[in-house]
C-alpha positions, 0 to 999 in steps of 0.5 A, spaced: 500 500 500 502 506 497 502 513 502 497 516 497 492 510 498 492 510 504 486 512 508 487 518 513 486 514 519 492 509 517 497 514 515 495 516 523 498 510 525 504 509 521 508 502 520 509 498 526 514 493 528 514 486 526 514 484 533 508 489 534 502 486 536 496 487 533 492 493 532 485 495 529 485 500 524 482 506 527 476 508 524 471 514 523 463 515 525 457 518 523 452 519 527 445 521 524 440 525 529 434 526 529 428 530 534 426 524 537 420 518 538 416 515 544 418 508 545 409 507 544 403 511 544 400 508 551 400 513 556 407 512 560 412 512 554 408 518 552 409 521 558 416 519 559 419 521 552 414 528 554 418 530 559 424 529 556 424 533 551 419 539 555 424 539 560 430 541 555 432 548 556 433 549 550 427 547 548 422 551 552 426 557 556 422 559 562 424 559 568 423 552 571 420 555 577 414 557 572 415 551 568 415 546 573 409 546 575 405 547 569 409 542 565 408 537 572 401 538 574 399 541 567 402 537 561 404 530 563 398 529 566 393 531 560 398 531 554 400 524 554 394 521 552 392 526 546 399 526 543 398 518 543 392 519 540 394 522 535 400 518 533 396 512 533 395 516 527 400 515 523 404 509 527 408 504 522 404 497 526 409 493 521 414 495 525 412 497 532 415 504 531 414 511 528 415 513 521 421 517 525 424 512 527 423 507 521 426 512 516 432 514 521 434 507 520 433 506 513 437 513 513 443 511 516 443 503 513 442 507 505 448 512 507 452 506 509 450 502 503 453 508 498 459 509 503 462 502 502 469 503 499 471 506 505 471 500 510 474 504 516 467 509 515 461 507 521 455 510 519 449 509 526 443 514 528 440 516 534 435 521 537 436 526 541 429 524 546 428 517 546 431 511 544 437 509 541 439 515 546 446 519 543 450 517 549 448 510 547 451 510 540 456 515 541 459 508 545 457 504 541 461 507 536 468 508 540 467 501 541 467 499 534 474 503 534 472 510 532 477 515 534 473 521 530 466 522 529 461 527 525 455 528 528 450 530 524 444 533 527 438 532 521 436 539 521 437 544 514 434 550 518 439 552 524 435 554 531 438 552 539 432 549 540 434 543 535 442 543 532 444 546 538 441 541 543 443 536 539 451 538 540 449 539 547 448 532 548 453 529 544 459 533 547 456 533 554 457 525 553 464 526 550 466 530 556 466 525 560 472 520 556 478 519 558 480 518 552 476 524 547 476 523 539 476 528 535 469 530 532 466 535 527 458 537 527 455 538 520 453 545 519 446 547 517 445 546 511 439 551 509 442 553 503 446 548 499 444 546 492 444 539 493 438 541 498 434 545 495 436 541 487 433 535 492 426 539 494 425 542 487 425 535 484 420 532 490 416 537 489 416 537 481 415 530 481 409 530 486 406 536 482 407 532 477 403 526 479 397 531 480 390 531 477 389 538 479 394 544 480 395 548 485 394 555 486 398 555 492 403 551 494 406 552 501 412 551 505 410 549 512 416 550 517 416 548 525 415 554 529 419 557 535 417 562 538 418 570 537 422 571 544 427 566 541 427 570 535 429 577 538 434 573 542 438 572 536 436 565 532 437 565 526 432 560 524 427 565 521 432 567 516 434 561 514 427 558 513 426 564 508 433 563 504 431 556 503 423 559 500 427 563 496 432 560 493 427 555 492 422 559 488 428 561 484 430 554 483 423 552 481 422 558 476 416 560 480 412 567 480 412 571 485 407 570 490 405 562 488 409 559 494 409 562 501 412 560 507 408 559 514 410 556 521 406 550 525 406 546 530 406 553 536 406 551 543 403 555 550 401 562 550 408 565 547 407 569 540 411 564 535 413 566 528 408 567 523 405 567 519 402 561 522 400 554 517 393 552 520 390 560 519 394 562 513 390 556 509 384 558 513 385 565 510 386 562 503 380 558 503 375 564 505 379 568 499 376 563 494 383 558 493 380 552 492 386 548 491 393 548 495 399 543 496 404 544 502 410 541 504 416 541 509 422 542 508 424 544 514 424 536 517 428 531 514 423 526 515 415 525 515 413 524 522 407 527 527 408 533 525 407 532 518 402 527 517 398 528 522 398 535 523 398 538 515 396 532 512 390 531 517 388 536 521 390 542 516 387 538 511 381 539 515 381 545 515 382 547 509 376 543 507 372 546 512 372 553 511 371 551 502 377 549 500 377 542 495 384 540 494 389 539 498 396 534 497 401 533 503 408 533 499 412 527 502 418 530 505 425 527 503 425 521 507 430 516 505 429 516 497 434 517 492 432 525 493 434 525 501 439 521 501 443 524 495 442 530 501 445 526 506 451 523 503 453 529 500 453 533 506 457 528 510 462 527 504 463 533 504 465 534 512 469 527 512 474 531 508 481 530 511 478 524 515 477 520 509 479 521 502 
């Protein structure tokens, strides 16, 4: 073997004595995060995955003297059963899990399929609430040799209440190894062409396949609140560049694609305009015909089926609208996966060539 073809990660060791005795080649991570799932939709794992992810300061920043006491004595108490409703919904039976963590997986098994001619590459995933937990496969990666990993945080869209929560947890649990390897976060990926090139395509495709043509299309993204906004987060900017640009990538008129924010929480002002009044406006205004997607979540889950494609569904219905179409989100297609490999690629650079 020749220095230039080499991996990074051999050249790291160097050739080694004849009587040296065996050492394993040392090998590089990826891990995939993403929000988070229940581990079931009866009440207790409702409750349990609830309270992790609501008691995230990052997620809600009140004082937890004021939090506490309504997230204990209030939400856990009445929230878990509804929320389980709901995702009875859209909960992939076959399997036994929530379609998050059914295209989680598959992300990560696909990413490792396209990334086969670098043996010393593992590819795992986990979630930032719930189960696998990121302490758990950042162990499970050491263990497998790994003295450098990526962490991928599978949010296009920068915002403290997912990124940085995710890179929170992962260097947290580093913090406590002796022996630290060295790691990388990918960056929010708002603007890149591999993504927008990828939304454009899903989109086409999927409007395409319709026997009607919308006269709106919407861009429905996750909502924070507009305290977090004015604190500095830049999540509303980049939404609004990831609208742009695709609107410019798709050769689209001014004003047939709109972007509005769902999925609001507690009695705070959140970022609008919001999704369920916007199509609620459209309806009244005689637009008979709207199609809305999310392109702010890498994979369709509660918030998407559920909430867009059933309840904002409804909406639009009720108040005159007749058609309505749910655009998939990326997923684990040929679309979503592109965006995924060419991003941890591009990151892995000097690790692996």
């Amino acid at each position: 073997m020749t220095a230039n073809t080499m991996t990074a990660a051999e050249r790291s060791i160097g050739p080694l004595p004849s009587n040296h005795p065996p050492v394993a080649r040392p090998k590089v991570g990826v891990l995939l995060v993403n929000l988070g799932t229940p581990d079931g939709t009866e009440v207790q794992p409702m409750r349990r995955y609830l309270r992790e992810f609501l008691s995230d300061r990052r997620v809600i920043e009140w004082p937890r003297a004021v939090w506490y006491p309504i997230l204990y004595g209030i939400v856990l108490n009445t929230r878990p059963k509804k929320s389980g409703a709901a995702y009875k919904l859209i909960w992939n039976n076959e399997r036994d899990e929530s379609p998050l963590r059914t295209f989680t997986r598959s992300q990560a098994e696909k990413l490792t399929a396209r990334l086969a001619g670098h043996p010393e590459l593992v590819v795992d995933w986990a979630m930032r609430y719930g189960q696998p937990s990121i302490p758990e496969r950042c162990d499970h990666l050491l263990a497998q040799g790994c003295d450098r990993i990526l962490c991928f945080p599978l949010y296009p869209q920068y915002s403290a209440s997912t990124t940085a929560t995710v890179n929170d947890v992962f260097f947290a649990h580093l913090m406590g190894k002796r022996w630290m390897p060295a790691v990388r976060t990918v960056p929010p990926y708002h603007d890149e062409p591999a993504y927008i090139d990828a939304l454009a395509h899903s989109i086409e495709t999927h409007l395409a396949g319709l026997d009607f043509e919308p006269e709106r299309v919407i861009a429905s993204f996750h909502g924070i609140p507009q305290s977090y906004f004015r604190k500095g987060d830049p999540y509303h900017c980049h939404c609004q560049k990831t609208s742009r640009l695709l609107a410019e990538r798709l050769g689209w008129p001014e004003g047939r694609l709109m972007t509005t924010f769902q999925s609001r929480f507690g009695p705070e002002e959140w970022l609008q305009p919001y999704t369920d009044k916007t199509v609620e406006a459209l309806a009244a205004q005689g637009i008979k015909r709207i199609a809305v997607f999310n392109p702010g979540f890498v994979s369709d889950c509660l918030e998407t089926l559920e909430e867009i494609a059933g309840q904002v569904k409804e909406t639009f219905i009720h108040h005159g609208g007749e058609h309505f179409s749910h655009i998939p989100c990326l997923n684990d297609s040929d679309d979503g996966m592109d965006v995924i490999e060419a991003m941890v690629r591009r990151e892995l650079r000097g690790w692996v060539d």
